[in-house]
Each structure stands twice: as C-alpha cells, then as structure tokens.
C-alpha positions in Angstrom: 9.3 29.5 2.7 8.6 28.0 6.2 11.3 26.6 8.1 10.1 22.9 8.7 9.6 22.7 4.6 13.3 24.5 3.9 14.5 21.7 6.6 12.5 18.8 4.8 14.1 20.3 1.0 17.0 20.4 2.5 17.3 16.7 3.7 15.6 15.8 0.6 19.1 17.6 -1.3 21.6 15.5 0.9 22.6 13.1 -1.5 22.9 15.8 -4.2 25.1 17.8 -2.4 27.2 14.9 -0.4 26.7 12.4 2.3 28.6 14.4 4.4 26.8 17.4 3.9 24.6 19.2 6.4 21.7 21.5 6.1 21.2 22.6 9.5 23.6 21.6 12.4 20.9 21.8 14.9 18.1 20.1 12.8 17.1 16.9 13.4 15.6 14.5 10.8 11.5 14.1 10.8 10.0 11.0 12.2 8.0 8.8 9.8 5.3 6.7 10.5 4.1 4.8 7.3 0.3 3.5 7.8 -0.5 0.5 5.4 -3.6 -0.5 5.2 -4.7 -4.2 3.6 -7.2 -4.5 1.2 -8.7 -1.0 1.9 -10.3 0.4 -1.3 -10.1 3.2 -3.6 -13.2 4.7 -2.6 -13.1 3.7 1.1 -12.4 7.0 2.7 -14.5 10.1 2.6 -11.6 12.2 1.3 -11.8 9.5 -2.0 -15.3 10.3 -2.0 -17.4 7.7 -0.1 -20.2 9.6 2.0 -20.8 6.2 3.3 -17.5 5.2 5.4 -17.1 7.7 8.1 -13.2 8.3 8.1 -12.8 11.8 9.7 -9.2 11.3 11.2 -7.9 10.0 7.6 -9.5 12.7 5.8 -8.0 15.1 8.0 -4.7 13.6 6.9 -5.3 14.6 3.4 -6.7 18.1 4.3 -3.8 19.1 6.3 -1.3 17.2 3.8 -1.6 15.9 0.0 -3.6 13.4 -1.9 -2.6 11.8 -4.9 -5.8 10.5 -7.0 -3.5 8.1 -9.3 -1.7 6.3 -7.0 -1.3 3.0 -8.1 -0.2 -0.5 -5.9 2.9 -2.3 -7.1 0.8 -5.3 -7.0 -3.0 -6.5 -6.9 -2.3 -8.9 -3.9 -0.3 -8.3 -0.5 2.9 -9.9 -0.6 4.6 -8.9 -3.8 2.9 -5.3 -3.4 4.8 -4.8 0.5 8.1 -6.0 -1.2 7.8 -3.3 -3.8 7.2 -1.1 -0.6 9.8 -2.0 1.2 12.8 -2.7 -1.3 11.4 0.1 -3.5 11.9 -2.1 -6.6 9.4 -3.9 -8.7 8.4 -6.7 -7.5 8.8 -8.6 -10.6 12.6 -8.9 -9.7 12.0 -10.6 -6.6 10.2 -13.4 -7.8 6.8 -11.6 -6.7 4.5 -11.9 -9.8 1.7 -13.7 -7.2 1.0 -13.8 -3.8 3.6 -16.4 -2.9 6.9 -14.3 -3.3 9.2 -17.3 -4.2 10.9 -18.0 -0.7 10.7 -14.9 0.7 12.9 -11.6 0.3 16.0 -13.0 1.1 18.6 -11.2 3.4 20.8 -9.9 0.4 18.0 -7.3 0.0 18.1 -3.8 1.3 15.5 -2.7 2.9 13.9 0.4 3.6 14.4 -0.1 7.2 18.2 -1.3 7.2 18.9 1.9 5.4 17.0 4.3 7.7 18.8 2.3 10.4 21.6 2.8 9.2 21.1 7.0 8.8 20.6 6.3 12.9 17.0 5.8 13.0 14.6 4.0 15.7 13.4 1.1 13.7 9.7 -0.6 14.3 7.2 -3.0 12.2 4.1 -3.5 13.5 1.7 -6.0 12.5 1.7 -7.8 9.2 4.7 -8.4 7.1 3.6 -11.6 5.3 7.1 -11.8 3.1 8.8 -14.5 4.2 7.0 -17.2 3.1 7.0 -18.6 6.9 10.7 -18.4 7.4 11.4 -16.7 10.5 14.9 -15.8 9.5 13.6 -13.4 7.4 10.9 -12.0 9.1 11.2 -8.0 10.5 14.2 -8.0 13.3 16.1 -9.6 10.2 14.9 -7.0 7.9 16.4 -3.7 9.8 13.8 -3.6 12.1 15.1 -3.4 15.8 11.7 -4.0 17.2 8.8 -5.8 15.8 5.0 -6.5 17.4 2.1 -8.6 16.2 3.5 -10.0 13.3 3.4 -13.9 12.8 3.3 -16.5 9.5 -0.4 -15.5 8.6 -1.4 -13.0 6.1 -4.9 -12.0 8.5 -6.1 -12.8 11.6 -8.2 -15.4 12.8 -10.4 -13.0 14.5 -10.0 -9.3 15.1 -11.6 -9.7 18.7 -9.8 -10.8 21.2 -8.4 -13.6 22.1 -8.1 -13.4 18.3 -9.3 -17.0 17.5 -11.4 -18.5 15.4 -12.7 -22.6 16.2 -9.1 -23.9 16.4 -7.0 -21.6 14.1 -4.8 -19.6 16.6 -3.3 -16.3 16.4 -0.2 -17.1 17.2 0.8 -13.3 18.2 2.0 -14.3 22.2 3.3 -10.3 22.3 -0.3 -9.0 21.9 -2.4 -9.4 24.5 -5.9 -8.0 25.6 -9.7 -8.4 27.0 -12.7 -10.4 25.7 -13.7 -8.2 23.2 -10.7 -6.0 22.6 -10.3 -5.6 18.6 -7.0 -6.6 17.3 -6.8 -3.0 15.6 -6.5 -1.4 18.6 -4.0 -3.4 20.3 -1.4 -2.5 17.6 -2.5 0.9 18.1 -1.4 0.9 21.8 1.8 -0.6 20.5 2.6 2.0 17.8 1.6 4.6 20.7 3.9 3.3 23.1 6.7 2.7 20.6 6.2 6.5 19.9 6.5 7.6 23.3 9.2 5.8 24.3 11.1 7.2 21.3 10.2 10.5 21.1 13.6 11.9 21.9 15.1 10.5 18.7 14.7 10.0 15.2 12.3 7.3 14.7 10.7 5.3 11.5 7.3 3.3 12.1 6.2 1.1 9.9 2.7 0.3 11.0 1.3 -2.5 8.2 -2.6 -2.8 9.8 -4.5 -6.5 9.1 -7.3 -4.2 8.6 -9.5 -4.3 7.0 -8.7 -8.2 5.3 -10.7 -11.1 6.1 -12.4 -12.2 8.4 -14.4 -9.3 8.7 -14.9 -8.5 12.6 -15.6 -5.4 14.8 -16.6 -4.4 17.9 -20.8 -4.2 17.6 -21.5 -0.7 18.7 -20.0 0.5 15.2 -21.3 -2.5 13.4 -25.1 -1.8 15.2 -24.2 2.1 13.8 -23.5 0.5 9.8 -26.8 -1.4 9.9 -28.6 1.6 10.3 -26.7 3.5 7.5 -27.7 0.1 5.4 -31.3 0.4 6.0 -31.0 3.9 5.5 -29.1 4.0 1.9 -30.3 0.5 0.7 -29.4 2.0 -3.3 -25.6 1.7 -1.7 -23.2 -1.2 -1.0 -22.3 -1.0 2.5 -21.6 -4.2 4.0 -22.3 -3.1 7.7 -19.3 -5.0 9.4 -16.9 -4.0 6.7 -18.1 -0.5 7.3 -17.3 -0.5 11.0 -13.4 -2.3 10.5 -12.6 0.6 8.4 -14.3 3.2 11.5 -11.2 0.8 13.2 -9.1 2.1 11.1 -9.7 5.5 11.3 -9.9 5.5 14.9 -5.9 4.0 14.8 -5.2 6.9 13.3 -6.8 9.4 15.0 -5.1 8.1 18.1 -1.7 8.0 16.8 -2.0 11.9 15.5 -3.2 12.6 18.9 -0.2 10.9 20.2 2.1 13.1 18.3 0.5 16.4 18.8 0.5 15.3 22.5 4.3 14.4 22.4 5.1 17.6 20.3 6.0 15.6 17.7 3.3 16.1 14.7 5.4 18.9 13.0 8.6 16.8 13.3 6.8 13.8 12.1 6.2 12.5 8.1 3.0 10.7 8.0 2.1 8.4 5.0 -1.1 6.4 4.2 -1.1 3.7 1.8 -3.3 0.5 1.0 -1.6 -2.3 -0.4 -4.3 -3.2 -2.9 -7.9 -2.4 -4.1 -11.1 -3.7 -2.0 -12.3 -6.9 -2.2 -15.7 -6.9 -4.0 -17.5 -8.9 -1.4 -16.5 -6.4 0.8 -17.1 -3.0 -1.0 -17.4 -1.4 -4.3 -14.5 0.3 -5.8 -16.2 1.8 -7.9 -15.8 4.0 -10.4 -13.2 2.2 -11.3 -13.5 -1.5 -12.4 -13.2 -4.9 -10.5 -11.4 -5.9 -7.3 -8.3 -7.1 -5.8 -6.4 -9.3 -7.7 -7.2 -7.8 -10.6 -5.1 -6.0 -13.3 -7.8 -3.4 -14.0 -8.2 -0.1 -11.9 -10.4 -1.2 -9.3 -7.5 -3.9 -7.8 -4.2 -1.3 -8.7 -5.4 1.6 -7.6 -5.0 2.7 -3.9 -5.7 5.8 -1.7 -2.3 7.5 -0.9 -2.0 10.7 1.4 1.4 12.5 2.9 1.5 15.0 5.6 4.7 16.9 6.0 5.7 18.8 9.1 4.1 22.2 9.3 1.3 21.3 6.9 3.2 22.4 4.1 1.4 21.9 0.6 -2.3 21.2 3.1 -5.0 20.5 1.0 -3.0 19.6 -2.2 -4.4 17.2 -4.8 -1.9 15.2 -7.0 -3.0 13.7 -10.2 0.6 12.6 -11.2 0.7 8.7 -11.9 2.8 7.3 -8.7 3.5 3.5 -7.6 4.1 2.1 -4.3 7.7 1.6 -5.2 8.4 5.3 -5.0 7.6 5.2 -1.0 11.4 4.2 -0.3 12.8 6.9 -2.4 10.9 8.9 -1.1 11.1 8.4 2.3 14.9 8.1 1.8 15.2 11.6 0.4 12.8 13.5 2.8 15.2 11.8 5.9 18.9 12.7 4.1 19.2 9.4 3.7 21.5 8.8 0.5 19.4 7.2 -2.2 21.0 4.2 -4.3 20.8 4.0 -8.1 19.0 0.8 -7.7 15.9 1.6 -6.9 13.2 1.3 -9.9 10.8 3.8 -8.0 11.3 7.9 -8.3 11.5 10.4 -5.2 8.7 12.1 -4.9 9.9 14.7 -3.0 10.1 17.4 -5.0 6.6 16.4 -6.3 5.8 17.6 -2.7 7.3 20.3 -2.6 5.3 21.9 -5.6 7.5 21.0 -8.5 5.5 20.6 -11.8 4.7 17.0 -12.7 7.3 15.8 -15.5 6.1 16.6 -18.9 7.2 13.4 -20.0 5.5 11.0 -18.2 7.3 7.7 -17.1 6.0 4.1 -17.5 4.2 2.1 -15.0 4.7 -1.7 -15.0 2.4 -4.2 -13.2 2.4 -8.5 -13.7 1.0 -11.4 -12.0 0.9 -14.7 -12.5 -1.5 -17.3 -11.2 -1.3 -19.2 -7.9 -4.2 -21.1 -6.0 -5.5 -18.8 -3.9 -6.2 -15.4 -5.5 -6.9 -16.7 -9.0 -8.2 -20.1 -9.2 -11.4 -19.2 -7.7 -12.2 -16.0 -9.2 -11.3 -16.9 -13.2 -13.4 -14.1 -14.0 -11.9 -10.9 -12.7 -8.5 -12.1 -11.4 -6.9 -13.0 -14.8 -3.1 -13.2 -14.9 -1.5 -10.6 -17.6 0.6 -7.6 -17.5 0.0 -3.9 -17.4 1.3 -0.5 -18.6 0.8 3.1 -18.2 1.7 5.5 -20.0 0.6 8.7 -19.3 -3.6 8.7 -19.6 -3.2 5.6 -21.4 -3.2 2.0 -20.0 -2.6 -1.1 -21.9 -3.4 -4.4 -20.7 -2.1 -8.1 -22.4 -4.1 -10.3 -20.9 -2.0 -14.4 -20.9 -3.9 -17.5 -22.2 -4.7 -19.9 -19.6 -5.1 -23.9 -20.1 -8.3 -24.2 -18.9 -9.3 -22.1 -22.2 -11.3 -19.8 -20.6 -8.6 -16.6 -21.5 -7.3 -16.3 -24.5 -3.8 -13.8 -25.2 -5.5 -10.5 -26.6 -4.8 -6.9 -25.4 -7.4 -3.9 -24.0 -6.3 0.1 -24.4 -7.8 2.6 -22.3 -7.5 6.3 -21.9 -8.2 6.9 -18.6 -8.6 10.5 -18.6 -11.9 9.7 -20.3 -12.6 5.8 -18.9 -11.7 5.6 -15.9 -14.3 2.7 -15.4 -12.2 1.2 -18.2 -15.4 -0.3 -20.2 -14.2 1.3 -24.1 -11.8 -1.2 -25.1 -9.6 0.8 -27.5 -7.2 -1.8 -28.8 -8.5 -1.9 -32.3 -8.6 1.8 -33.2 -5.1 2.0 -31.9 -2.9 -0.4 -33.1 0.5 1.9 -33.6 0.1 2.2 -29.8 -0.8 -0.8 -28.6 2.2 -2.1 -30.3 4.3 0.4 -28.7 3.7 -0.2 -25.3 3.5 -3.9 -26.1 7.2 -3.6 -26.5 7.5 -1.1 -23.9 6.4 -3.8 -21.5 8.2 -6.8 -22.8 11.5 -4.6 -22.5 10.6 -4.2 -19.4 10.1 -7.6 -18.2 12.7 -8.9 -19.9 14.8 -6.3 -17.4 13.3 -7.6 -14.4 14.1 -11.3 -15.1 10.7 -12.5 -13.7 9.9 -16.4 -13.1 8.4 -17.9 -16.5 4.8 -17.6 -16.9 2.9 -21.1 -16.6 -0.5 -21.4 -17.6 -1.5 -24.3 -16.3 -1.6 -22.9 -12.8 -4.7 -21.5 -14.0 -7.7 -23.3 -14.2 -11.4 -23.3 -13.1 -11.9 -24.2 -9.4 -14.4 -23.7 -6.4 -14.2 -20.6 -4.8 -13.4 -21.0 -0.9 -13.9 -19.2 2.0 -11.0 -16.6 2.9 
C-alpha cells in the first residue's frame, strides 16, 4: 500500500479508533480544496463524454483521481443543494425544499467548515454562498470560515467581465477588483491561489463555490470567437458558443490551481473534489442522455459530475457507479481529515468507497423534494414540476404533486435506470407492489425530515423572465 493512501485510511479510521488517537505522529492532515461549480451539467466535461466542451484540466482530475457516474445533487436548484453540502444533511430539514431556504441556515447549524476549524484547519469560502437569504449575520465568516472573498447577497453576477456590471445592477463584491475585461472567474482564481500560498505551511480547507457557469452568460471573446467556429463546424450539436467558452473559464481555474499546488509541493498533500450543484440549464446546454434541466426532478436536473483526487493518485483512473448524494461530501471530507464524524449527519462517508471497498450490496435510499417558488418554477410549468424522488438501487420513483393551476395532476413514474437512463418508459403501471413500496419509503422519510407543508397554489402558469 502507498504511504499517502495508509496516511489518508488512517485519518479516515480516527473516529473508530478514538479522538485521541494518532496514526502517524509526524503526519499531517491533507489539504482540501472543494471546487463547486453552478449550474454546470452532466455532460459538460469531456471526461462525462462531451467532445464538444474542451475541459482538459478537469479531465485530468478524473484520470489521475475517481469519477463517480451516479452522483446525484441534493437539490435541483442552488441554495438548498449547498446546504446539503455544507451541513451534510438533507436539505429538507432545513426548510430547503426550493430555492429560498426559509431564512437562511441559521447559526445553530454545524457546518462543514466550523468542524474542520475546529480539527485546526485554515478556513476559506470563496465566491458564492447564496444561503442566507441576504442576512449578513449568517453569511461565511459566521459559518466557520475565517476568511471569505467575492461573496455578496446575489446568487450570479451581473457580468463576469469586469467591472462586473450590468446597466445599473452592481456587483457589490468591493474585495474583488480587476481591469476592463478581466473575467470574474479568474479573479477568484487569483484569490484561491493566493489563499493557498499564503497557507501552505498548514493544514488548510478551501471551499471554492465558482458563479460559473450561471447566468448571465459572459466570457472573454477569444474563447467565445474559438466556440463559434466549433458551432459552424458541428451544427448537428448544441453548443451555445458563449456557454462553451465560460466552461473553458472554468477549466482554466482549475488548471491554475493544480499548478499552484504542484508548484507549492502541495498536490500530494492536497484532497481535491469537483462538484456541480445542479444539472445545466437547457438554454444553455443539453444534458443529455439523461432528461430535462435544472429544476427538474428528473435525471437531467439531479444528476451532477463528481470527481476526487487523493494524494499520490491513489485509485487514478477509477470509475464509480455507486449511487452517491451531495450530502456525503461532509462525511466524507470529515473522515479523510480525522476529523470525528457526528451521528447526525444523513449523508455516508465515502471513504472507504475510495479506498476500493465493494459498493454495499444493499443499496441505500436516495431522497430528493422541492416545492414551488417564483423563480424556478412558475415559468417553466413544464419541466420544473414540484414532487418528490426516490432511488433505490437502479430504480427511481417519482410522485409528481397537483398544482392549482390544474396543469399537474398527483400521479407517479417508475424507472429503471440501468436500462432508461433517459427516463422515457414510465413503469409505474406494471409495477405496482413497488411503486407502493417506495411510496412509503419516501413518505417515511419526509415525515423524518419535518419539511415545510407543501402548497400548491404557489404554482401556477406565468411568463417566463429573463435570468
């Protein structure tokens, strides 16, 4: 076994073996620097199959580390999905069934960060946090972060180019600054990079949540100029040229940063993770194969790309088909530091899923619900519909609610997706002993989490708007 993965299993064992248990005196716990993207979809990268986006620093992510194919949002939307992240509980429980999480995660909650700060780490959130429902007492620095850059009340930028405006809606990040026609992407990058360097003598935890690639679409026009010509050249494919060149943005963030570490010595000391807190937007790109957008309870709005690196490139080049959910990243993270893990937490360390343990044989249940709320649903009462989801192994079940505008009705779909992953066989009706066994499966469930009642006359037809 190499060393780096004995130290990792080790701290991974802490709390098993006691909090005040050692593996290695002169060891130090790995960095981790945890990339979420926004709105990036499941077939975005070239490692989840695009040959259209060209991603070469992610994809070398997932060849040197692991890439799980069914990893799964805890949310289609952005703030209940980053308090599943960061609290590593549903998000249900927090009020989060929509995009406005009740008042915010209150201060009562344990974060991620507050308990890697508390294990001694360097704390650090850059960029969008968008779970406080614009009450700065509860924004990062109150969250266990001890330092915090380009984060504001806004869920996206006005612009990604600098002096990131748009007409007369400002920006209002005074700590990032730039040149006309810096790109808002790469400012946080030179953040992250100098939070890193100034750091790199001590344990640190970066959690770097990118606008990119949300609206309003916006890059730098060299790389949009380079799209165009991929368009015209592969006119049978959706590539929205300026879309194309935000996610290049992207990429290039992370190329930097793993350039930064392997410059600093620190790559094989570091944990690297890359998430997305949703699917793609469909005016943006195509998830496809799997079905509809963000927002949306099927596939194409759940499912996310998810790679890990480990120090050393232990386990490079492994491929994960194990069902896993955004609320496992804090376990997770939590084991592969030493940090002690609570018995609160609804998500599952993943650790020894990394390490090369077999997947369980009996698989656990995966719980998703959303209610409606004016902006991601009114306008889209096609694809966005409010419901509840299960999986269960290969097998998802979805109870769509009844909405007052009569345009839903309550009924249920059943897919295996082993064999449909563009869920289009609706199976309810040849199954009905299972249907009605996850049925109950998933009221159980939300009867545990205590979520806020479901009211359908939030949801009705409207105009779509402009995001």
């Amino acid at each position: 076994m190499k060393p780096i993965l004995r130290t990792l299993l080790c701290f991974a064992l802490l709390p098993a073996v006691g909090h005040g248990a050692s593996p290695d005196a002169e060891a130090s716990p790995p960095n981790v620097i945890l990339l979420l993207a926004d709105d990036l979809g499941y077939s975005d990268l070239g490692c989840q199959g695009s040959a259209i986006y060209q991603t070469p620093h992610i994809d070398q992510l997932a060849r040197e580390g692991l890439r799980f194919t069914d990893a799964y949002a805890p949310h289609s939307t952005c703030a209940p999905s980053r308090v599943g992240i960061i609290t590593g509980t549903y998000p249900a429980r927090h009020q989060g069934v929509n995009n406005r999480v009740g008042g915010g995660l209150p201060l009562a909650e344990v974060t991620l960060a507050e308990r890697l700060k508390a294990q001694g780490y360097t704390t650090c959130h850059i960029g969008k946090w968008h779970i406080h429902r614009g009450r700065k007492e509860l924004r990062p620095l109150q969250q266990g972060f001890d330092l915090c850059y380009g984060t504001n009340e806004a869920g996206q930028p006005s612009n990604y180019l600098y002096p990131f405006v748009r007409g007369k809606a400002p920006f209002d990040v005074t700590d990032i600054t730039g040149h006309k026609g810096d790109h808002l992407t790469t400012r946080l990058t030179d953040k992250a990079i100098e939070f890193i360097t100034e750091h790199k003598d001590q344990p640190f935890f970066l959690n770097f949540s990118y606008y990119a690639v949300h609206t309003p679409i916006a890059a730098q026009p060299d790389k949009v100029k380079k799209y165009k010509a991929l368009a015209r050249e592969n006119p049978s494919q959706k590539l929205v040229p300026t879309y194309a060149a935000l996610v290049e943005h992207l990429d290039d963030s992370v190329g930097r940063l793993t350039d930064t570490l392997e410059s600093l010595g620190l790559l094989e000391r570091t944990v690297i993770i890359f998430f997305s807190d949703n699917g793609g937007l469909a005016e943006c790109t195509s998830n496809a194969p799997l079905r509809s957008e963000k927002g949306s309870i099927y596939e194409g709005g759940l499912r996310v790309p998810f790679l890990v690196r480990l120090p050393g490139g232990t386990a490079a080049g492994t491929i994960i088909h194990e069902p896993v959910i955004g609320i496992d990243l804090c376990p997770t993270i939590l084991s592969l530091t030493g940090t002690p893990l609570p018995d609160n937490l609804d998500g599952i360390d993943l650790a020894p899923l990394l390490a090369g343990a077999p997947a369980s044989p009996s698989p656990r249940s995966l719980f998703f619900l959303q209610h409606p709320e004016p902006t991601h649903y009114r306008s889209y009462p096609t694809t966005r519909t409010p419901g509840g989801t299960i999986r269960q192994g290969p097998w998802k079940l979805i109870e769509h609610y009844e909405t007052a505008d009569g345009r839903h009705e309550h009924r249920f779909e059943l897919y295996n997706l082993d064999i449909d992953l563009g869920e289009s066989n609706n199976l309810a009706e040849q199954e009905p002993e299972r249907v009605e066994a996850m049925r109950k499966a998933m009221a159980q469930w939300r009867e545990s989490v205590n979520p806020p009642p479901y009211n359908a006359s939030l949801y009705t037809a409207g105009k779509a708007r402009k995001r």
